[in-house]
DRENPA-3360 file (N, C-alpha, C; in nm, 2 decimals, always signed):
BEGIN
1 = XXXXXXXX = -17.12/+5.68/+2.70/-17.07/+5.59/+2.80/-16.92/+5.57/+2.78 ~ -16.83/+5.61/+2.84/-16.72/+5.60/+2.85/-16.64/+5.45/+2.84 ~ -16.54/+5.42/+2.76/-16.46/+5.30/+2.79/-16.35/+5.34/+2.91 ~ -16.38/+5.23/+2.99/-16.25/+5.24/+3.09/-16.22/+5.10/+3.09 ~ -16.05/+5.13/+3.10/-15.96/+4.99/+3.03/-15.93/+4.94/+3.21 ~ -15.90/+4.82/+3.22/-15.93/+4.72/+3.35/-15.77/+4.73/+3.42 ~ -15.68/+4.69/+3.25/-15.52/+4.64/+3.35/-15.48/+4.82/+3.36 ~ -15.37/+4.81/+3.45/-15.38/+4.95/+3.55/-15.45/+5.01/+3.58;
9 = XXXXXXXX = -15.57/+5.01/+3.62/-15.72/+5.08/+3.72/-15.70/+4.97/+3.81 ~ -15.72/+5.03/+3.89/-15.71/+4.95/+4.05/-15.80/+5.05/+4.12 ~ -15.87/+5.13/+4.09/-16.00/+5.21/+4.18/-16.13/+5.16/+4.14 ~ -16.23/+5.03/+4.15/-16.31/+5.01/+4.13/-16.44/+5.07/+4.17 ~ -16.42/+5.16/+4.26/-16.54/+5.30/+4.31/-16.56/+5.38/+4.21 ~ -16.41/+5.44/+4.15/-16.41/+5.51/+4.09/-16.45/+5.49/+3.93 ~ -16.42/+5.36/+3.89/-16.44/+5.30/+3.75/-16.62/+5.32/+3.73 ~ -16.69/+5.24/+3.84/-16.86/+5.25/+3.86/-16.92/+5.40/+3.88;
17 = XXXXXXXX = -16.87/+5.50/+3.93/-16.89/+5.64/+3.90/-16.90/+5.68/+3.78 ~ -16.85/+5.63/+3.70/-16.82/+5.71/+3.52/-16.93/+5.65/+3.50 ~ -16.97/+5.53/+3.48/-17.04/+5.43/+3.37/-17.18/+5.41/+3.44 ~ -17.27/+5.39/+3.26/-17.38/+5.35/+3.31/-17.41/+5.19/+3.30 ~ -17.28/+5.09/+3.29/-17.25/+4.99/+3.26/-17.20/+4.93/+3.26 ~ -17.18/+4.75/+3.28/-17.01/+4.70/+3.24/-17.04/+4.59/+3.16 ~ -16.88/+4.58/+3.05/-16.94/+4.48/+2.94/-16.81/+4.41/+2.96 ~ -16.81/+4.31/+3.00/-16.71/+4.18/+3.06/-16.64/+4.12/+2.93;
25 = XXXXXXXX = -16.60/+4.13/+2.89/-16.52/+4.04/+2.74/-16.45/+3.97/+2.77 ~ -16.39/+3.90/+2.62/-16.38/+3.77/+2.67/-16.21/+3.77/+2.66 ~ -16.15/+3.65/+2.70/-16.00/+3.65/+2.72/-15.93/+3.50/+2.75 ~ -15.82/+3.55/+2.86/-15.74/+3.43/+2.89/-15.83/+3.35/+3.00 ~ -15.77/+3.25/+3.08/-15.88/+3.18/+3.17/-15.85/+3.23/+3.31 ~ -15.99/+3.22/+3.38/-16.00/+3.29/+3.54/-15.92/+3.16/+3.58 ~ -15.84/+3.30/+3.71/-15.73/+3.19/+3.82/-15.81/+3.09/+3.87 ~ -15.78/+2.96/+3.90/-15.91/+2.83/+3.94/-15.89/+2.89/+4.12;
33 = XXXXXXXX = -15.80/+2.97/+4.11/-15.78/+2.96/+4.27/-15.92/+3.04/+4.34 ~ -15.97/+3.13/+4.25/-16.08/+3.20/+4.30/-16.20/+3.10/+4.32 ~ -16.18/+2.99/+4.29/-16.30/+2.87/+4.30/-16.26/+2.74/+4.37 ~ -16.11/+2.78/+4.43/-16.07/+2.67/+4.51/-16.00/+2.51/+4.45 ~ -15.94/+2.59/+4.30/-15.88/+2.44/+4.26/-15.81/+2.45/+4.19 ~ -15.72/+2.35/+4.16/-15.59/+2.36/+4.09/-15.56/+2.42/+3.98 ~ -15.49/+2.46/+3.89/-15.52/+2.50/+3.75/-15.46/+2.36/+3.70 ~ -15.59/+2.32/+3.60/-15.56/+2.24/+3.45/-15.42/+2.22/+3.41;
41 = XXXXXXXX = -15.42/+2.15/+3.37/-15.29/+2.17/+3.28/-15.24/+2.23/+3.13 ~ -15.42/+2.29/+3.07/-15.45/+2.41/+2.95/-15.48/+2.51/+3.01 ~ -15.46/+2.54/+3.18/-15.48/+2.67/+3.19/-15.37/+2.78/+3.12 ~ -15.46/+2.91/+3.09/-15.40/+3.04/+3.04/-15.41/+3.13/+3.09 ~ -15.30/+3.21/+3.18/-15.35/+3.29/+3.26/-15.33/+3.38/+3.20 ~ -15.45/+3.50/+3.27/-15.50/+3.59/+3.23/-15.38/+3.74/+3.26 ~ -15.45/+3.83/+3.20/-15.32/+3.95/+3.23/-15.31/+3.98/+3.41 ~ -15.19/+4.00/+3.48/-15.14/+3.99/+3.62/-15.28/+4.09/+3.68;
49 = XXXXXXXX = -15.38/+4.07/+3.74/-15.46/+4.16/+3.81/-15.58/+4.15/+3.77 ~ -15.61/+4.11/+3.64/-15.75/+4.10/+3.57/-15.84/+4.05/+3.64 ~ -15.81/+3.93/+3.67/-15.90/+3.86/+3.75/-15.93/+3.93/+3.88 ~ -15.88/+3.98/+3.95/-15.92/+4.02/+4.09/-15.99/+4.15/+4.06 ~ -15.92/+4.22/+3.96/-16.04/+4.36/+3.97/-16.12/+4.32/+3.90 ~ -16.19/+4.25/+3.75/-16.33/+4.18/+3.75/-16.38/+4.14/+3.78 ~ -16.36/+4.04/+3.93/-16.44/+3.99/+4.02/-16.49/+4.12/+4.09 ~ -16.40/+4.19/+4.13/-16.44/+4.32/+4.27/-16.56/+4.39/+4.20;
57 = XXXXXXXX = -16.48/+4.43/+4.07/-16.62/+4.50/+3.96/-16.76/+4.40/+3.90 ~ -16.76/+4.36/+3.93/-16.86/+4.26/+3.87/-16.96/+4.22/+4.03 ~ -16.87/+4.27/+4.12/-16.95/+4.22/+4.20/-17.03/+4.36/+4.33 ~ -16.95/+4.45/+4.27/-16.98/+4.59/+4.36/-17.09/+4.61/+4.22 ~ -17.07/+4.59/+4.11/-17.19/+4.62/+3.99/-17.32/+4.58/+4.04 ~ -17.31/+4.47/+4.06/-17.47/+4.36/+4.09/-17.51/+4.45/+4.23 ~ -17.44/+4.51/+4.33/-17.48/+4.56/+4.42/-17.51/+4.69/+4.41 ~ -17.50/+4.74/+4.31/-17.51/+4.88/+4.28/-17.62/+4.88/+4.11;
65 = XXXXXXXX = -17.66/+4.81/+4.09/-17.81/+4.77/+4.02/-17.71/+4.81/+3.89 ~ -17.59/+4.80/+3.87/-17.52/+4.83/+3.75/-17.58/+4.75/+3.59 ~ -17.61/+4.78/+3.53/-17.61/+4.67/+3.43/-17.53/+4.61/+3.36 ~ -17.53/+4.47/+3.33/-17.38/+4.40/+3.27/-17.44/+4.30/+3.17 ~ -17.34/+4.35/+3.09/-17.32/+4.23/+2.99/-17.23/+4.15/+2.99 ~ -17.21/+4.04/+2.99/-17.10/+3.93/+3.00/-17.09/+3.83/+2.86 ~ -16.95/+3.84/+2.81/-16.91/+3.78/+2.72/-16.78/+3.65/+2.72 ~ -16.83/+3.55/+2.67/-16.72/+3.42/+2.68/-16.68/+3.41/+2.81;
73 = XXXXXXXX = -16.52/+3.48/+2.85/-16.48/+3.50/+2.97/-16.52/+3.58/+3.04 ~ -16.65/+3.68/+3.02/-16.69/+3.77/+3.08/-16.80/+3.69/+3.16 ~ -16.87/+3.59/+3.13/-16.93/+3.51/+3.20/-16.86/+3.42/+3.31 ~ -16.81/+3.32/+3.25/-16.69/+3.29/+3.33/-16.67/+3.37/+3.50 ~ -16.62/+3.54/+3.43/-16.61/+3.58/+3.58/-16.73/+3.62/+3.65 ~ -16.80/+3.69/+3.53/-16.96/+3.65/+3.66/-16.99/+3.57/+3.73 ~ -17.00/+3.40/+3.70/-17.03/+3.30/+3.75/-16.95/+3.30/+3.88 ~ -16.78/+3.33/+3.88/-16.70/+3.30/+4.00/-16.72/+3.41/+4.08;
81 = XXXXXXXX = -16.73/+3.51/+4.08/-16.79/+3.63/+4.17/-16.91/+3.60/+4.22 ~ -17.00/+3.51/+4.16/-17.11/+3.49/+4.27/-17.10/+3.36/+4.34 ~ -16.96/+3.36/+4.34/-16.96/+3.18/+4.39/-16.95/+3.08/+4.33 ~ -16.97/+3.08/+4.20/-16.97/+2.92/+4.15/-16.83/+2.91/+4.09 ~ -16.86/+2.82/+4.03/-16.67/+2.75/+3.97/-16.68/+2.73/+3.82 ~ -16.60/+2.67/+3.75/-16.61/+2.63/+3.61/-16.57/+2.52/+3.58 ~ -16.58/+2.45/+3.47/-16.54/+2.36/+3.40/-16.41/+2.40/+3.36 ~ -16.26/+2.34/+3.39/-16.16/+2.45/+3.32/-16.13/+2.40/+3.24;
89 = XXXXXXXX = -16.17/+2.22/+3.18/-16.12/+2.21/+3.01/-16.27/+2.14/+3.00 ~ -16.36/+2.15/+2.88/-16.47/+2.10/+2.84/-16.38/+1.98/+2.75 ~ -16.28/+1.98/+2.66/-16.27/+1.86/+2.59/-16.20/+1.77/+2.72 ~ -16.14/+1.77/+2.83/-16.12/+1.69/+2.93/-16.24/+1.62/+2.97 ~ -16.37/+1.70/+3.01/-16.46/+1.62/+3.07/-16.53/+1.51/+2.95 ~ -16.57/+1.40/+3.05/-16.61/+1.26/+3.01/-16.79/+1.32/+2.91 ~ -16.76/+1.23/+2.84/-16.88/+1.24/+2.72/-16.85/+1.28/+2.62 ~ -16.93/+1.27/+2.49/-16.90/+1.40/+2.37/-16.97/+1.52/+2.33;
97 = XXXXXXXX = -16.91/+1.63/+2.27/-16.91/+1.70/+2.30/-16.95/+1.81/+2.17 ~ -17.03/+1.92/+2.18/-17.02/+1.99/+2.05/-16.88/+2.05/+2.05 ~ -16.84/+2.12/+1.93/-16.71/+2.16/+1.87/-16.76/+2.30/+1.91 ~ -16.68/+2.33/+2.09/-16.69/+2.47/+2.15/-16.58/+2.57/+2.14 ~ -16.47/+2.51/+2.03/-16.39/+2.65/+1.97/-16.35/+2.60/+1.83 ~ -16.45/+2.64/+1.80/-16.43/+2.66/+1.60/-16.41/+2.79/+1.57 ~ -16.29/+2.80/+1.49/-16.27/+2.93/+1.44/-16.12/+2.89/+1.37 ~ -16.11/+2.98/+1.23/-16.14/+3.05/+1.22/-16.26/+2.99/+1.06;
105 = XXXXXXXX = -16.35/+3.11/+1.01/-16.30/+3.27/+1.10/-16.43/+3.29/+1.20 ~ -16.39/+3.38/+1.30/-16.46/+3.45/+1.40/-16.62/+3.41/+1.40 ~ -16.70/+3.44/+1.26/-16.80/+3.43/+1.26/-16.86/+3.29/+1.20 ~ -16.79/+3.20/+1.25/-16.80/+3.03/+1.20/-16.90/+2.99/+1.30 ~ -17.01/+2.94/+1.26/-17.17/+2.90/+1.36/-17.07/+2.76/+1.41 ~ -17.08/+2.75/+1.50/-17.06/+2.61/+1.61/-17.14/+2.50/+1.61 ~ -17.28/+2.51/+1.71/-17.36/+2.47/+1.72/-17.49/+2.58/+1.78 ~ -17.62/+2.48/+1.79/-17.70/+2.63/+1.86/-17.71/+2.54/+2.00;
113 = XXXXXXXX = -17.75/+2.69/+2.04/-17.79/+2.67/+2.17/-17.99/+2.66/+2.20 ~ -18.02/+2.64/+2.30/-18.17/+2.61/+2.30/-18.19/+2.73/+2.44 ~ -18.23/+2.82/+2.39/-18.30/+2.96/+2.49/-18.38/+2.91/+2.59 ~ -18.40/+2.93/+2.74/-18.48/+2.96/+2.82/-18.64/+3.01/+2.81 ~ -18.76/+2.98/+2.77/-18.86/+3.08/+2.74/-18.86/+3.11/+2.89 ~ -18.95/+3.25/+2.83/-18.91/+3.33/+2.99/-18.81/+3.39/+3.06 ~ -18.71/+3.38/+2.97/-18.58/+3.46/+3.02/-18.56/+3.60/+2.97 ~ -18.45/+3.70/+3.01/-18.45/+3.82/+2.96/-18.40/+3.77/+2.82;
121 = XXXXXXXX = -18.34/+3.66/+2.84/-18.25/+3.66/+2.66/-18.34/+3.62/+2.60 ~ -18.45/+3.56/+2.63/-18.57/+3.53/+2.55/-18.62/+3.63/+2.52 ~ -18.68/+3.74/+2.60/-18.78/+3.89/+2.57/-18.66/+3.94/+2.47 ~ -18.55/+3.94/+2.45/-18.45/+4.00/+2.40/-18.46/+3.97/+2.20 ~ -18.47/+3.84/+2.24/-18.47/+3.79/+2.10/-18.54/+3.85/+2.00 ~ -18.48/+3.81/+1.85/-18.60/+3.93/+1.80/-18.68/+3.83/+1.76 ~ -18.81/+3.91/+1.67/-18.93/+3.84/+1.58/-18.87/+3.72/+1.50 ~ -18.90/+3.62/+1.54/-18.86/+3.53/+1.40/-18.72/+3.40/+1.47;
129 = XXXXXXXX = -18.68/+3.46/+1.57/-18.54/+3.38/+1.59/-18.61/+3.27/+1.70 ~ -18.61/+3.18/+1.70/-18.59/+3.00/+1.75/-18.55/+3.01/+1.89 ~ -18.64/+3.01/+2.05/-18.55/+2.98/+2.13/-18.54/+2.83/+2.14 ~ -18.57/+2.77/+2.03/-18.52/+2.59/+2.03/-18.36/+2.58/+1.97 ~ -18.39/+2.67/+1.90/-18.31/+2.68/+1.76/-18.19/+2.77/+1.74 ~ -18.10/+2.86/+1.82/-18.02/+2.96/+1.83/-17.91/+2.94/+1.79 ~ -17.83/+2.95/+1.65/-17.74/+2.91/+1.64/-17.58/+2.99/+1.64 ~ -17.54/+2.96/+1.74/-17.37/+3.07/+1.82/-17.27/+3.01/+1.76;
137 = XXXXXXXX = -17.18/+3.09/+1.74/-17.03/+3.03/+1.73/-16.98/+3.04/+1.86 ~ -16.82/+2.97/+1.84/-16.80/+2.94/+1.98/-16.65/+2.95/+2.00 ~ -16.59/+2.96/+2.07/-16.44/+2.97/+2.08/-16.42/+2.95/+2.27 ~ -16.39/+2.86/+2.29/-16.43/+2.87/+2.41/-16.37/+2.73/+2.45 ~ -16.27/+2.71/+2.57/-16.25/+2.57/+2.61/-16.30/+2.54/+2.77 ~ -16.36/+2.66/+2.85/-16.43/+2.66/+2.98/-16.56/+2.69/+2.98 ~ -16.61/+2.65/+3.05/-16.78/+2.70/+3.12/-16.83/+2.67/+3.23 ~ -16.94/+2.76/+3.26/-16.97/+2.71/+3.41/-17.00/+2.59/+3.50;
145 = XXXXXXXX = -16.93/+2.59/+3.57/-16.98/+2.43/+3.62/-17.08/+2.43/+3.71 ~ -17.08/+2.47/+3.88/-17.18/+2.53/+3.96/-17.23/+2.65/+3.94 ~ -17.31/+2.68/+3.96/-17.42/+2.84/+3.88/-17.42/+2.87/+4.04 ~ -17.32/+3.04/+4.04/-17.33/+3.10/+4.13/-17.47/+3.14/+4.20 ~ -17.44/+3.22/+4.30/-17.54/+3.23/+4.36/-17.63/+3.41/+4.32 ~ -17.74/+3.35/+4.27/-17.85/+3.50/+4.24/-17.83/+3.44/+4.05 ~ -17.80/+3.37/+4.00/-17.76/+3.33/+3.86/-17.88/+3.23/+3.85 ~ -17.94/+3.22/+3.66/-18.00/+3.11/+3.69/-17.94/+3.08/+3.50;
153 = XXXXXXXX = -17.94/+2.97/+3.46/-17.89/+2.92/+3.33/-18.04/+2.97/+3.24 ~ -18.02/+3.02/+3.14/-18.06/+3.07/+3.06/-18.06/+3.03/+2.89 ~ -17.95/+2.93/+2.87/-17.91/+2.88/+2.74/-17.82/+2.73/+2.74 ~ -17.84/+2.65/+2.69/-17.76/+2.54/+2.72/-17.73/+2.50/+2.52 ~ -17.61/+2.44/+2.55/-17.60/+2.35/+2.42/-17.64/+2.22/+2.41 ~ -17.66/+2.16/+2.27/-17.68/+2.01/+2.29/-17.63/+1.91/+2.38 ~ -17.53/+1.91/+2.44/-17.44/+1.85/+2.50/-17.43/+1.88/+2.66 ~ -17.53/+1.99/+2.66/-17.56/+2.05/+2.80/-17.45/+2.14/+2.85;
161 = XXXXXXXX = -17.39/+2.17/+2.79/-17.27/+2.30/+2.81/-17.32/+2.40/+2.87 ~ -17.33/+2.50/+2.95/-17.39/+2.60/+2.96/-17.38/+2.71/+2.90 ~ -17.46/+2.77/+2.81/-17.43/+2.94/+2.69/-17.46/+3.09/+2.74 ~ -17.54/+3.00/+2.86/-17.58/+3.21/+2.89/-17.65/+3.19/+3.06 ~ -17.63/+3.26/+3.09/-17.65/+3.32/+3.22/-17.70/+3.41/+3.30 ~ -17.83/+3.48/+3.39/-17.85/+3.59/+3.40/-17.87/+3.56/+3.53 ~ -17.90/+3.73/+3.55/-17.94/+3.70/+3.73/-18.07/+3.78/+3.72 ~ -18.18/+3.71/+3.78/-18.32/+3.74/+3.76/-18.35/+3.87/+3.82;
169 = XXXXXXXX = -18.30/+3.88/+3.94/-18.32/+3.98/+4.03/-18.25/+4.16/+4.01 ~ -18.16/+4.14/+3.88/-18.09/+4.24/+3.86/-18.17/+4.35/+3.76 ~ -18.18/+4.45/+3.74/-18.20/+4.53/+3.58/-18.19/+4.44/+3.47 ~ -18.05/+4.48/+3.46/-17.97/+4.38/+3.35/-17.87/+4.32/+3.41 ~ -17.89/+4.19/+3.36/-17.74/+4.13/+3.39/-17.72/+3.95/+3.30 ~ -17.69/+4.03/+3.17/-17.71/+3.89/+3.11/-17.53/+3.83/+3.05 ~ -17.54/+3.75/+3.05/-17.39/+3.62/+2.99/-17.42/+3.60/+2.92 ~ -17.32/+3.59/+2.84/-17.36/+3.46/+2.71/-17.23/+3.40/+2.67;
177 = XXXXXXXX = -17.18/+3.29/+2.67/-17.08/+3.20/+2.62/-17.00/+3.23/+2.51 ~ -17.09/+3.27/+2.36/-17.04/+3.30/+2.24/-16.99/+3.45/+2.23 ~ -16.94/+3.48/+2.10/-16.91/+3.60/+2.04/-17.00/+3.66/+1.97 ~ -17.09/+3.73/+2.04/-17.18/+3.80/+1.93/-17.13/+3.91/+1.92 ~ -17.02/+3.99/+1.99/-16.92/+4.06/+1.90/-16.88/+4.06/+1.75 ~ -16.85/+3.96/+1.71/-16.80/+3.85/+1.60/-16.88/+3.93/+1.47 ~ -17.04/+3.94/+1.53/-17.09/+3.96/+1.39/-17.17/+4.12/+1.37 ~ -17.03/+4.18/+1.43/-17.04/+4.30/+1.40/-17.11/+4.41/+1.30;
185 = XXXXXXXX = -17.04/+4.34/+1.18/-17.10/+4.34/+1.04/-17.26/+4.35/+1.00 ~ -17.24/+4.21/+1.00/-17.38/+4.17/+0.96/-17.51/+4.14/+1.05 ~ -17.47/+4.18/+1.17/-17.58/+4.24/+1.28/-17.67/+4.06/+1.29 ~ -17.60/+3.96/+1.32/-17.69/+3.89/+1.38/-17.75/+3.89/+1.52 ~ -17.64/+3.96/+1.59/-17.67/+3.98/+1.76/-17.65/+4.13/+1.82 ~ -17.69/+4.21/+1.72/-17.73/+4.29/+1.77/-17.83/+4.36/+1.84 ~ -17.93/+4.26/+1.83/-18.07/+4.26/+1.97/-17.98/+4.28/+2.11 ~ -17.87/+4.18/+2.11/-17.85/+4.21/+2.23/-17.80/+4.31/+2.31;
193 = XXXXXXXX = -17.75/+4.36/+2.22/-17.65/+4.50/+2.24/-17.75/+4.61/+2.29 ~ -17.87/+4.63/+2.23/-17.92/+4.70/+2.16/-18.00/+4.65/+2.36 ~ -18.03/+4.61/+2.37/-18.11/+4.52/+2.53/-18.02/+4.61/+2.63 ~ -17.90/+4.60/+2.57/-17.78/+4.66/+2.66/-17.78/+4.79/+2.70 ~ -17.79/+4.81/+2.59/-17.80/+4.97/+2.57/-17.91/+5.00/+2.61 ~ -18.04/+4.96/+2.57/-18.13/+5.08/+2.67/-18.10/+5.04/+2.82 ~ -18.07/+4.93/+2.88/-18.07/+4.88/+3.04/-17.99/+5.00/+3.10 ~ -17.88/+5.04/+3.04/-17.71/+5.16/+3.07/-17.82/+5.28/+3.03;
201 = XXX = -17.91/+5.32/+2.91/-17.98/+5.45/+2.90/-18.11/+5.45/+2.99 ~ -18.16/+5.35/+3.05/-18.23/+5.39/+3.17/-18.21/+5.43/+3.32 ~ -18.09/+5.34/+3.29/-17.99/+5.41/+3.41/-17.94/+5.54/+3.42;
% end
């Protein structure tokens, strides 16, 4: 499966031709304008174009039974491609809060999150792992606020944050808030990858 890089590609036909896949990573923060609202005043904008060709791709993907994985900000722009909006600072909103960007380093547990039973990220899980009990790191100061449309929440934190996201109706098509990149190494989230990868080798 080929990597194809996002800033300078501007043919999103052409990008979905190569691949049996797309894996959304994570980054700077989606323009609020794609959701109809001001930017924050911790907004960080993303590289000039990102935003508009991962929405186009993310959204010609779901229509073309593409499989996706979505990470941190890769969720983020799934959620706004189907419509919904975000939270654009979680320490702004009223209440308290788990500690949703600890780091470093990279692979520093946050808090857990509590799984969906019945969800893909649930079948995904391996033997032995807690969907009460999931415990993510986190680096993150957005999340979804309204759950686009064809999405349904999948993962929440104590605090009710939202960690993961799928769309029921797709192959694959799962979010997740944290870095399970992070733990490269020591393979704690590798299930999920591994979920990924056959969804892209059945394709």
């Amino acid at each position: 499966m080929p990597w194809v890089p996002t800033i300078g590609t501007d043919d999103v036909s052409a990008v979905l031709a190569q691949v049996d896949g797309i894996l959304l990573t994570g980054g700077e923060d989606v323009d609020p304008a794609f959701f109809a609202e001001a930017p924050h005043p911790t907004h960080e904008p993303a590289e000039p174009g990102r935003d508009a060709f991962e929405i186009d791709l993310v959204r010609r993907a779901l229509t073309q039974n593409v499989p996706v994985l979505a990470i941190c900000r890769g969720l983020q722009v799934l959620n706004v491609a189907c419509g919904g909006s975000l939270v654009q600072d979680i320490p702004s909103e009223p209440g308290p809060h788990e500690p949703h960007s600890l780091y470093p380093p990279p692979t520093r547990l946050a808090h857990e999150v509590r799984v969906s039973a019945g969800s893909r990220l649930a079948a995904l899980l391996p033997p032995g792992a807690s969907e009460a009990q999931l415990p993510v790191n986190s680096r993150h100061h957005q999340a979804a606020r309204v759950v686009g449309e064809g999405l349904s929440v999948t993962a929440v934190a104590p605090d009710g944050v939202i960690e993961a996201l799928e769309a029921p109706g797709q192959p694959f098509c799962v979010a997740v808030q944290w870095h399970p990149e992070s733990f490269h190494v020591t393979g704690e989230f590798d299930w999920l990858f591994r979920g990924f990868i056959a969804a892209c080798t059945r394709r």
